[in-house]
C-alpha distance (Angstrom), angle and dihedral (degrees) to the residues before:
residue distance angle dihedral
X1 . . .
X2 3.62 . .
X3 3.47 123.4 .
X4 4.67 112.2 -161.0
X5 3.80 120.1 -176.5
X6 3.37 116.0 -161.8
X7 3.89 142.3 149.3
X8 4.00 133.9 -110.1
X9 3.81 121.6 -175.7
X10 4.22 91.8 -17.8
X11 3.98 94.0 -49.4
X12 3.44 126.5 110.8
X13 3.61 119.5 -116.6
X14 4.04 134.2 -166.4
X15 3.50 128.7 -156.8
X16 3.65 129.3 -162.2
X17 3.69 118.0 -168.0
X18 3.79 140.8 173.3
X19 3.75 141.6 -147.3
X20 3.47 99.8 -96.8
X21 4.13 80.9 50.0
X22 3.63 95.3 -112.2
X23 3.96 105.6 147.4
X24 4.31 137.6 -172.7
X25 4.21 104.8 -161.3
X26 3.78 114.8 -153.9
X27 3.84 131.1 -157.8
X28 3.98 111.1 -140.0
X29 3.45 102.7 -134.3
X30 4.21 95.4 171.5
X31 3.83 135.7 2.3
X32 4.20 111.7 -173.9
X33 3.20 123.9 -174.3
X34 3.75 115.3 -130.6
X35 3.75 131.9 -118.9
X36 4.03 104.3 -120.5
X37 3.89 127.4 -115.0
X38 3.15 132.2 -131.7
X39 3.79 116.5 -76.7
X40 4.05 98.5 -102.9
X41 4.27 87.1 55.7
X42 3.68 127.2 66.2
X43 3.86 129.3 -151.3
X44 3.65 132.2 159.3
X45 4.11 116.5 -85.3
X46 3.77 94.5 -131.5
X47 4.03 134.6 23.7
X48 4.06 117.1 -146.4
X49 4.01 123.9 -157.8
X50 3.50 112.5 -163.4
X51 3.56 145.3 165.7
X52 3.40 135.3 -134.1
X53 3.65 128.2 -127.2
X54 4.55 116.5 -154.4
């Protein structure tokens, strides 16, 4: 898997592709940073929205 980032008229864009070069492109709509837990909890540090483009 390869993973590109890369921008289009001043959005971000991500695209996921495969070895046999099969790919799904995403538009990031919002990336939020999240508050942190306590130390005994776990949780991701940031949460992505995307979109994806057919």
């Amino acid at each position: 898997m390869k993973l590109e980032i890369m921008q289009r008229n001043k959005k971000p864009y991500l695209r996921l592709m495969n070895t046999n070069g099969l790919f799904d492109t995403f538009e990031v709509l919002e990336l939020t940073k999240n508050k942190p837990l306590s130390e005994a909890e776990s949780a991701f540090d940031y949460t992505m929205i995307l979109v994806r483009f057919k």
